[in-house]
Backbone as a ProteinNet text record, in pm:
[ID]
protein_1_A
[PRIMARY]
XXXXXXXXXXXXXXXXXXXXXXXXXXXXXXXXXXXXXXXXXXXXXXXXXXXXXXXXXXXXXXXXXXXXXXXXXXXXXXXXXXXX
[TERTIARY]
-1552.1	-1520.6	-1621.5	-1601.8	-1658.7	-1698.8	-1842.7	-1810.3	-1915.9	-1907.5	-1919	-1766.7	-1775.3	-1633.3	-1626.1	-1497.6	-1481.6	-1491.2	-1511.2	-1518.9	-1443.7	-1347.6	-1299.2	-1191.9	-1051.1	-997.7	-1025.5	-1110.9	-1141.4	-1269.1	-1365.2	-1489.2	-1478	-1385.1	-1317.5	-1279.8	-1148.3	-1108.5	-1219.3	-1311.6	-1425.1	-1506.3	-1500.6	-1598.6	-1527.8	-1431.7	-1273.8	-1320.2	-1340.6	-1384.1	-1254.4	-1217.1	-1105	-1150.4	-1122.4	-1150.9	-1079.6	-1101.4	-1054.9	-1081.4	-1111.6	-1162	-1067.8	-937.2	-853.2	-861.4	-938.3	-899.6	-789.2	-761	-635.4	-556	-635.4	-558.5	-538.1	-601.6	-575.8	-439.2	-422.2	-311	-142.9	-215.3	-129.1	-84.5	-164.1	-130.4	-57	-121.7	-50.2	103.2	165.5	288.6	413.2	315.7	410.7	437.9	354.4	352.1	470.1	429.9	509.2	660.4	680.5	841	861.9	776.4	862	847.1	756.5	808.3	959.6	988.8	1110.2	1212.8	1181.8	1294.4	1322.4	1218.1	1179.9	1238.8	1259.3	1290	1457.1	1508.1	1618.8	1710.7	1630.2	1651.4	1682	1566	1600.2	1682	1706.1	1833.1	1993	2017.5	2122.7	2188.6	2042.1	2079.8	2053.8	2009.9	1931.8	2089	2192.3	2295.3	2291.8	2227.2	2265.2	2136.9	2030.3	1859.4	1841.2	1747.5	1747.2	1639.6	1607.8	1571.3	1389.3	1359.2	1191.3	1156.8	1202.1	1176.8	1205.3	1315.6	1351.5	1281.6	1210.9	1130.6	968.8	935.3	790.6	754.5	882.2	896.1	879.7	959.1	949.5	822.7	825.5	696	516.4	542.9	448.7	503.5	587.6	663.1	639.1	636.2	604.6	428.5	349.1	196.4	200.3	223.7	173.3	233.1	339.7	409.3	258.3	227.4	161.6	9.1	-26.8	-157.9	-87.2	-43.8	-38.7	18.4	57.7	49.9	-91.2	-154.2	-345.7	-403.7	-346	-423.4	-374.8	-241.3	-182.9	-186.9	-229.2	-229.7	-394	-471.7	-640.5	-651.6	-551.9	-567.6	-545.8	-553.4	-499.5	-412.8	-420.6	-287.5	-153.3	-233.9	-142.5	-83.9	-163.3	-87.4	38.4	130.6	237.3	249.8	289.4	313.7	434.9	389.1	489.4	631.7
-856.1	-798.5	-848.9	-853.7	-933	-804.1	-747.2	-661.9	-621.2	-771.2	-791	-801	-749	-759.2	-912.9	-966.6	-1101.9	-1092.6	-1211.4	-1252	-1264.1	-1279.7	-1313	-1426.6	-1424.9	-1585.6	-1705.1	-1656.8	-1776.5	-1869.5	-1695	-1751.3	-1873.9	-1864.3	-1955.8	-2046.7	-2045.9	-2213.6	-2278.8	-2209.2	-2244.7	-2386.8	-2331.4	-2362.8	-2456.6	-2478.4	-2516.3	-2490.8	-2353.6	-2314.1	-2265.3	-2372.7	-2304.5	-2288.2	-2198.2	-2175.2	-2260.3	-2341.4	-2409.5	-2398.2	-2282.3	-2229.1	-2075.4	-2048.3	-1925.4	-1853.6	-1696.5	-1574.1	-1546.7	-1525.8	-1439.3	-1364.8	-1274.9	-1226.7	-1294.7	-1391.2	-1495.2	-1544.7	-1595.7	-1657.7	-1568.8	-1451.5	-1299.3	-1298.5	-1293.2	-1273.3	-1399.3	-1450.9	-1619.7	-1620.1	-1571.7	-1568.8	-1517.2	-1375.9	-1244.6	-1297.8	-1314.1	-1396.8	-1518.7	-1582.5	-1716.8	-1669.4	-1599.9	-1556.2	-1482.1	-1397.3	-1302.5	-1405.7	-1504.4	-1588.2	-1654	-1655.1	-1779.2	-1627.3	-1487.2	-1434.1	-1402.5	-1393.8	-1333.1	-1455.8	-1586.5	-1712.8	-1737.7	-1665.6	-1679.9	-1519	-1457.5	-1283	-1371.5	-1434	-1490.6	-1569	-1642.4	-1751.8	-1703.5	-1610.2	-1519.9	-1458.6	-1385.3	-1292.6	-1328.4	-1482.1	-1551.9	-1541.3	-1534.6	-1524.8	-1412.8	-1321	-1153	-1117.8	-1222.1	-1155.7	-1156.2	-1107	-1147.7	-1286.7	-1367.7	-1474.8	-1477.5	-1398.3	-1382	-1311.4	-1202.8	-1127	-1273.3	-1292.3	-1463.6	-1540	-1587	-1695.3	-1668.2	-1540	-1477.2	-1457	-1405.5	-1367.6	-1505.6	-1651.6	-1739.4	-1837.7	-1787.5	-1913.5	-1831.9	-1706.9	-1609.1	-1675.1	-1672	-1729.9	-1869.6	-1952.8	-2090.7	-2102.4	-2046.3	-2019.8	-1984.4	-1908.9	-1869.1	-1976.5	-2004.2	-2123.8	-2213.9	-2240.5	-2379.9	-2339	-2234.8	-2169.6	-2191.2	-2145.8	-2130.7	-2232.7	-2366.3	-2461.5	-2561.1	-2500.9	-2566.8	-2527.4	-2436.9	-2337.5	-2392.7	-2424	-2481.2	-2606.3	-2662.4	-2842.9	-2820.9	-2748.9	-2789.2	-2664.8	-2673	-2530.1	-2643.3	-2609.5	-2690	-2763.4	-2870.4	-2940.8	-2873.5	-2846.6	-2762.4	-2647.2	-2562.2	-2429.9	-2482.9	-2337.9	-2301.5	-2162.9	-2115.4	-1972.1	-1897	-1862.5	-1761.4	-1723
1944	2072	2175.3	2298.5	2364.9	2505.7	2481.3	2542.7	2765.2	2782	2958.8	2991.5	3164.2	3250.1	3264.5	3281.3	3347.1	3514.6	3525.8	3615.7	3701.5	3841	3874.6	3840	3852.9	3815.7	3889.7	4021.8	4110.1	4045.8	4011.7	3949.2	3809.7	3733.3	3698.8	3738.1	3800.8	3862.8	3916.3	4037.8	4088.6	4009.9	3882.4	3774.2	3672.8	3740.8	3582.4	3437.6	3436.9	3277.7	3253.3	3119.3	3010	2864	2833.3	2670.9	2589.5	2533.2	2438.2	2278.7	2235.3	2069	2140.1	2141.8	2163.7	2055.1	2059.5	1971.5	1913.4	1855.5	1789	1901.3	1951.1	2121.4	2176.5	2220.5	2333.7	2273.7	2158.4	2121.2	2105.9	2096.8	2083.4	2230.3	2274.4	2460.6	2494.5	2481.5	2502	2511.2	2370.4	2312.9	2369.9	2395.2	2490.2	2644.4	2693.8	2835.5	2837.5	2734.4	2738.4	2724	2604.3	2594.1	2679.8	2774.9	2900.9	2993.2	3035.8	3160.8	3127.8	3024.2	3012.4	3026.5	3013.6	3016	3113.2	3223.9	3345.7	3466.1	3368.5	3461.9	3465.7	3330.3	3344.4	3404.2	3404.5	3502.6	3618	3659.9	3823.2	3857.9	3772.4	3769.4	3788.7	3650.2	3674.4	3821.7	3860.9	3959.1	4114.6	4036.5	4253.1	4327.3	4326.8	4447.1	4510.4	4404.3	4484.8	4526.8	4479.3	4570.3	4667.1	4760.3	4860.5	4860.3	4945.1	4939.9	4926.3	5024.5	5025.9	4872.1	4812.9	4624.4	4589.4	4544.4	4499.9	4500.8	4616.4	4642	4599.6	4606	4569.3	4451.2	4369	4227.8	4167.3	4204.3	4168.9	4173.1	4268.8	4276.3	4201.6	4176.2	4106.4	3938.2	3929.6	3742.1	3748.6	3836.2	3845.9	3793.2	3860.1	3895.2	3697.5	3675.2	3537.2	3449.3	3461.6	3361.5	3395.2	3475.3	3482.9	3415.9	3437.4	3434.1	3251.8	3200.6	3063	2961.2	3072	3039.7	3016.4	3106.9	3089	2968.7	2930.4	2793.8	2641.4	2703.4	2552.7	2516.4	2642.5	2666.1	2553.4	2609.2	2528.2	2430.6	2395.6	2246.8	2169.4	2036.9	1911.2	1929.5	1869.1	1874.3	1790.9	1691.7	1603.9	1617.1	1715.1	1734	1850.4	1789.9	1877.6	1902.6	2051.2	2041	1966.9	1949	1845.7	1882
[MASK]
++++++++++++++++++++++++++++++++++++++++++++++++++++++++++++++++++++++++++++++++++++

């Protein structure tokens, strides 16, 4: 257990610190995230005719931001792992 607060996510990017040795959580978290963005991407897809355009466009580009963010994580994790 790891037990100081984090830091900010800026204090991060700031710094481009990524963990590359991922916990068991990290990889746990990883997983859940990953399968609700893809469910959360096709929620928006379905229903973008009847959204209104600004939720639509905010919601999306917020699901874009994490796809990519959790694409940096899996690019320098194991080669071998996959999320679950």
């Amino acid at each position: 257990m790891i037990d100081d607060e984090p830091e900010s996510a800026q204090y991060y990017d700031e710094r481009n610190i990524w963990t590359v040795d991922p916990t068991s959580a990290d990889k746990e978290v990883y997983g859940v995230f990953a399968a609700d963005v893809v469910r959360l991407v096709q929620l928006l897809d379905e229903n973008e005719p009847l959204m209104s355009r600004d939720v639509y466009a905010r919601f999306f580009a917020s699901l874009l931001a994490s796809s990519r963010m959790m694409g940096e994580y899996e690019d320098s994790w194991n080669e071998g792992y996959q999320a679950p």
